[in-house]
C-alpha positions in Angstrom: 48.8 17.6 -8.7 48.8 20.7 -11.3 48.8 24.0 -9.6 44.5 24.6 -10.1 43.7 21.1 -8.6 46.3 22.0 -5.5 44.7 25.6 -5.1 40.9 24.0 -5.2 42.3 21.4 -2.8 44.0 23.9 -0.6 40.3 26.0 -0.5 38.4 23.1 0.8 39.8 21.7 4.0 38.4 18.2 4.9 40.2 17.6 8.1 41.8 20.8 10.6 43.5 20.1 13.6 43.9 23.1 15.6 46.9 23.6 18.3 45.9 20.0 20.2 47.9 19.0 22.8 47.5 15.2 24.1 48.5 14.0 27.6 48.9 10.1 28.7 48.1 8.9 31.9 47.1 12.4 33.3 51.0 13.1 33.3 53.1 12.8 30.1 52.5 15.5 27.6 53.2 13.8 23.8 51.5 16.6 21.6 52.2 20.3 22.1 50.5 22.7 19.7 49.8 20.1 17.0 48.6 22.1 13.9 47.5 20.9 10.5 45.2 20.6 7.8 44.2 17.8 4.8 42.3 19.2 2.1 39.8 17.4 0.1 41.6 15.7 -2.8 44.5 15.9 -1.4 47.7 13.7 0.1 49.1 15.0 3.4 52.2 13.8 4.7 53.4 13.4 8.8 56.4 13.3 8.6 59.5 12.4 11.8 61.5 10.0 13.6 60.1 7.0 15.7 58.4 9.2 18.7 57.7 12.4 17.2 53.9 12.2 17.8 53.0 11.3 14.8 50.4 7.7 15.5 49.3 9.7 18.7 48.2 12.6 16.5 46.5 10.2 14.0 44.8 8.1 16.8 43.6 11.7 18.3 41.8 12.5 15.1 40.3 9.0 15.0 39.3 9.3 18.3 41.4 5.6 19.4 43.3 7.9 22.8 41.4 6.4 25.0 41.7 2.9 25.2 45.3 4.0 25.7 44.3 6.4 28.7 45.2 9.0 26.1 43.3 12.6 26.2 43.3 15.4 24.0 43.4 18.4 26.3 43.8 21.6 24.6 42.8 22.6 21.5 39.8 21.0 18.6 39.4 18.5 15.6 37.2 19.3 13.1 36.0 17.5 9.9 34.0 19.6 7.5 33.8 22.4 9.8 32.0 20.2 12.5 33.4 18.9 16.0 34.5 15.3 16.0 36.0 14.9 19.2 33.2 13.5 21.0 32.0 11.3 18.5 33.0 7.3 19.0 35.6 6.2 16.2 32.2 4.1 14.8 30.8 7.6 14.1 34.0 9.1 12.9 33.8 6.0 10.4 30.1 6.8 9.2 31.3 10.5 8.6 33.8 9.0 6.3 37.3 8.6 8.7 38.9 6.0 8.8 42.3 4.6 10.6 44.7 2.4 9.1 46.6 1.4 12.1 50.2 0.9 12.1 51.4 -3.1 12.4 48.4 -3.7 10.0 46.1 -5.5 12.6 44.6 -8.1 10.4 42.5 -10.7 11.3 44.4 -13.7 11.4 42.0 -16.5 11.6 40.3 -15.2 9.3 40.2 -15.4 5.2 41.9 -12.1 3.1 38.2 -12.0 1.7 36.8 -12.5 5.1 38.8 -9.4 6.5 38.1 -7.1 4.0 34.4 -7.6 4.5 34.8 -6.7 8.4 35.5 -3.1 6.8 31.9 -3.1 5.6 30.0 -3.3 8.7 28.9 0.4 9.2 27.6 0.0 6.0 23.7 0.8 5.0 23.4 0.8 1.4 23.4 -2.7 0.5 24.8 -5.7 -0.3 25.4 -5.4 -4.1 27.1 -2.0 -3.3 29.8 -3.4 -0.8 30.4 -6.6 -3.6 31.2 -3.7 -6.3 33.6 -1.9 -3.8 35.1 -5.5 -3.5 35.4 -6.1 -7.0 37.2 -2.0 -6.6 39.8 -3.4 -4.0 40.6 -6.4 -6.3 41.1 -4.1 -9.0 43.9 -2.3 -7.3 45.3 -5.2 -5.1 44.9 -8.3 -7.5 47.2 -9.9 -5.4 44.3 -10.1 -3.1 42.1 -11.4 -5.5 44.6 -14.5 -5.7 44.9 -14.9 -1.9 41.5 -14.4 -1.0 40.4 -17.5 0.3 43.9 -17.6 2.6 44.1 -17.4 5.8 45.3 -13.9 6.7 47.9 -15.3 9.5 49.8 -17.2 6.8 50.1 -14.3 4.2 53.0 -12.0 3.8 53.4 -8.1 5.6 53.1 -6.6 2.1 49.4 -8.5 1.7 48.7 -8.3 5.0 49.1 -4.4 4.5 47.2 -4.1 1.1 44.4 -5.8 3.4 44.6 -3.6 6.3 44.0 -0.6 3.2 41.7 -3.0 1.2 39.5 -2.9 4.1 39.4 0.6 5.5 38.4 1.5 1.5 34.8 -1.0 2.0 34.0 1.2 4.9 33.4 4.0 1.8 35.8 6.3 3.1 36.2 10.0 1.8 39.4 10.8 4.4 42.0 8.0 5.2 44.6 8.1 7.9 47.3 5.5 6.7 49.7 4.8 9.8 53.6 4.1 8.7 52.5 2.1 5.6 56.1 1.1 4.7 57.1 0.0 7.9 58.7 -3.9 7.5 58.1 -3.7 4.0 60.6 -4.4 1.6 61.5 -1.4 -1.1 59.4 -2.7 -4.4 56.1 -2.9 -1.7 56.3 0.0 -0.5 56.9 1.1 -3.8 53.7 -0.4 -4.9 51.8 0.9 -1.9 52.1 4.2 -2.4 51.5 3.9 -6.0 48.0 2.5 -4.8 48.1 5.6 -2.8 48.3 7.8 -5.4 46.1 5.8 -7.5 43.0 5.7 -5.2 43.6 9.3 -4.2 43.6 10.5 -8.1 40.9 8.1 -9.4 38.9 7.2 -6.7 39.1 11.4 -4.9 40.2 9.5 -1.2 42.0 12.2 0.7 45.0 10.4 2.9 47.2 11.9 6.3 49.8 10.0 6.6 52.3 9.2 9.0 55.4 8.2 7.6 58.7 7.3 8.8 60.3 7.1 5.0 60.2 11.0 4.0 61.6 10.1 1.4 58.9 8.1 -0.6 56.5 9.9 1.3 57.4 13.3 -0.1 57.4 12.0 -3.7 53.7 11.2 -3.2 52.5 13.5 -1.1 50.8 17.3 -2.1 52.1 18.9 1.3 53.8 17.8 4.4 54.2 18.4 7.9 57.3 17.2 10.2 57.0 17.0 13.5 59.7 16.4 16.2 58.7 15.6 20.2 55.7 16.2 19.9 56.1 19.4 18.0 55.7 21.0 13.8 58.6 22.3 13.4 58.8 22.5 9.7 55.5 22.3 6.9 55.0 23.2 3.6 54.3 21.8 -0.2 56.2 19.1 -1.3 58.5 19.8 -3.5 59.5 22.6 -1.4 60.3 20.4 1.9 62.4 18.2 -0.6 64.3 21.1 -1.4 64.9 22.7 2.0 68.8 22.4 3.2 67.4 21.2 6.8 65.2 18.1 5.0 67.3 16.9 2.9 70.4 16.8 4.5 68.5 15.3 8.7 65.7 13.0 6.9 66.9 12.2 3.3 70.2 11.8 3.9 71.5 14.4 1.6 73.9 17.1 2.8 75.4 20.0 0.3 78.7 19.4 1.4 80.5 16.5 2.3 77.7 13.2 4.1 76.7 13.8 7.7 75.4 11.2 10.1 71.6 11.8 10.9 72.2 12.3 14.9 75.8 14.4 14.6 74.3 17.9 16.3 70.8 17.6 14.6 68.6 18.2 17.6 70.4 22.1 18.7 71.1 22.7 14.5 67.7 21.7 13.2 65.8 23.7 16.5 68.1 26.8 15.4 67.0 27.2 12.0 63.6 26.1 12.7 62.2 27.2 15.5 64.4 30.4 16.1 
């Protein structure tokens, strides 16, 4: 994104999640002062390890907390300026939210072509608008043009995911939250994923959160990013400049300025130093 479309972005927040804090089972506090924002236009990035908080602060956004006897306590979600955490994820989904869940959740027994339609249902405007928003999904994913009479069950991770994102885009989204896209994937799909990503986000104007485990891919595609760590943003900022920070690239890409360090060798009391002193 050139620096105008990045400052326009920045100047219309879609999405603002202000200091939530989410509690399971009336006892386990998971989110503590969660803080961010997604522009319209723009790619957001969640970054941090496997239980930082990052599908609990997704699923508190789309409003999917309770089913796990999850509750946002403290603190508000608003999209466009408005209130969203009393509406029913259905709602959220006709305001134009939508959750990719992590683990892609297809339906099994039922056709690639078959799933993809499920996305429509919330749909009002007719059935020769959803078949050209098909045609749009093909366009991007031919590979589910191919495999669209398949079962869903017998098709790989990396379809099974292009599905998953096939689908959320017939619901007509404006904002989607893409759960840990990569995860199980092997390196070229992933690559190709997040090329979609881009792709939809720059020709189609889909804003995307995601929560990512892969900083590293994530960070080449995102606009701005935000890691979090139990629970916790400890670090945010553009891009480029979280690929460039000592901490980042040495405890999530692997890179150190000196000599290679393991990821877990005195990261938790180093990284809360600089961080959060």
């Amino acid at each position: 994104m050139n620096t105008a479309a990045a400052e326009t972005a920045e100047s219309e927040s879609l999405l603002a999640v202000n200091n939530i804090e989410v509690i399971y089972n009336h006892v386990i506090l998971v989110l503590k002062g969660v803080s961010l924002s997604v522009p319209k236009g723009g790619i957001t990035a969640l970054l941090g390890g496997n239980g930082a908080g990052k599908t609990t602060t997704l699923k508190a956004i789309s409003n999917l907390l309770h089913s796990e006897r999850g509750l946002v306590t403290k603190g508000s979600i608003s999209y466009r300026g408005s209130p969203i955490a009393d509406l029913s994820p259905e709602a959220l989904v006709k305001k134009g939210v939508i959750q990719v869940m992590e683990g892609r959740h297809c339906f099994e027994h039922l056709t690639i072509e078959e799933n993809l339609l499920t996305g429509a249902y919330t749909r009002s405007d007719g059935k020769a608008a959803i078949a050209k928003d098909l045609e749009m999904v093909y366009t991007y994913f031919p590979r589910l043009k191919e495999r669209r009479k398949s079962l869903a069950g017998y098709t790989s991770g990396g379809e099974q995911q292009m599905c998953a994102i096939g689908r959320a885009l017939l619901a007509n989204p404006e904002t989607i939250l893409l759960d840990e896209p990569s995860m199980g994937l092997a390196p070229q799909l992933v690559e190709e994923i997040f090329e979609n990503v881009k792709r939809l986000n720059e020709e189609e104007g889909v804003s995307f959160l995601l929560a990512e485990q892969n900083t590293n891919i994530a960070l080449r595609y995102a606009h701005y990013g935000y890691i979090l760590e139990s629970g916790r943003v400890v670090m945010d900022g553009h891009a480029d400049v979280l690929r460039d920070n000592a901490d980042v690239k040495e405890f999530y890409l692997g890179v150190s300025e000196g000599s290679r360090r393991n990821f877990r060798e005195g990261k938790h009391y180093k990284r809360r130093k600089r961080w959060l002193s």
